[in-house]
N, C-alpha and C positions, 0 to 999 in steps of 0.2 A: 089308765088315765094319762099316765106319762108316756106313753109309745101314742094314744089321740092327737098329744102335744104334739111332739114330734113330725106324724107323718103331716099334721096341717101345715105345720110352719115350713115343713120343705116343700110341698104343693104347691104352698104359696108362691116360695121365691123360685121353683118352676115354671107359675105361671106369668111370673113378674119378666124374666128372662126369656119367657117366648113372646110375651107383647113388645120387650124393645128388640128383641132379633124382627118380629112382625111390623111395626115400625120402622125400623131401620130399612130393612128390603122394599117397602112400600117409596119411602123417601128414598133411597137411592135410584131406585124404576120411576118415580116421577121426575126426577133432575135428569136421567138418560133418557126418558121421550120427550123433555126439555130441551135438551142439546138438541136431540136430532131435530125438533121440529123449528130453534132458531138456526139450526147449519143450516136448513132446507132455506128459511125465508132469507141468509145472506148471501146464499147462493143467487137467488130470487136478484141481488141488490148487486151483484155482479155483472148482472145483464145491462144495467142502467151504464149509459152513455157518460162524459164526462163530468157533461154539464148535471145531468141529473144528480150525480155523485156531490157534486160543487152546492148543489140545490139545498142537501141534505147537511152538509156540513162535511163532508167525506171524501178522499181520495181513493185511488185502486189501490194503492199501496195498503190502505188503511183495511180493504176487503182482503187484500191477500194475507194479508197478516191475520186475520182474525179467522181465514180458514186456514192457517197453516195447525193450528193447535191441536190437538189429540180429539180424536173422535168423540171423547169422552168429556170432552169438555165442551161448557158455553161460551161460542164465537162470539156473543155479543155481548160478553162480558169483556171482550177485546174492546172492541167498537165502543162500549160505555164508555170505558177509560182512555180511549184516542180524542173522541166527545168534549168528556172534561177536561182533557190540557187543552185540547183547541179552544173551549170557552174559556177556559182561565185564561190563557195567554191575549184571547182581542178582547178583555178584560182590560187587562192589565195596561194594553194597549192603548183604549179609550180613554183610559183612568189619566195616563202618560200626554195623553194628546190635550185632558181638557189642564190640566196641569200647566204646560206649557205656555198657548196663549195668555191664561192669567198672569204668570211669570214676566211675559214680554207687558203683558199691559201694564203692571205694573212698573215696569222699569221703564216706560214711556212717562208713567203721569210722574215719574218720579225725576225726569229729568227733563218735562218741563215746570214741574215748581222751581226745580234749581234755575231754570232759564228765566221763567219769572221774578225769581229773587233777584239775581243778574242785573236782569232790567233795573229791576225799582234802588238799587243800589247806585 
């Protein structure tokens, strides 16, 4: 009974040990025909003229850059994050801009109540 115990419970973690090596090898072959097949489509995005590039929110620079990485990596995991500094910064940008004229409007109405104080003085 006690040798039953035994060889089930190492069976087990046998088989518990070949589902995450099974597992794991699966996941690691789906993120490398990931790569390749985002390297293949920025390659694709390479070909696109300046303007296209402009169109998309992108530079050549920002293509070279994202295929210079290791084969073995996601180039458009470059490109996502060239993406969101570029969105955050003409963010930030806007933000800056709508900021501003309120600022001066204000200090226009504020120095004409001073003007009309003046006045009626």
């Amino acid at each position: 009974m006690l040798v039953m115990t035994f060889v089930t419970k190492t069976l087990s973690a046998v088989s518990g040990g070949a589902a995450r090596a099974a597992v794991l090898m699966v996941t690691g072959t789906k993120n490398l025909v990931r790569a390749f097949v985002h390297r293949r489509e920025v390659m694709r995005l390479s070909e696109l003229d300046e303007r296209g590039l402009k169109d998309i929110g992108l530079v050549r620079s920002d293509i070279d850059g994202a295929l210079a990485v290791s084969w073995l990596s996601d180039p458009s995991s470059v490109l996502q994050a060239r993406s969101h500094q570029q969105r955050s910064a003409a963010a930030h940008r806007r933000e800056a801009g709508v900021r501003r004229p309120v600022v001066i409007q204000a200090a226009a109405c504020l120095s004409a109540k001073e003007i009309k104080i003046a006045c009626n003085a």
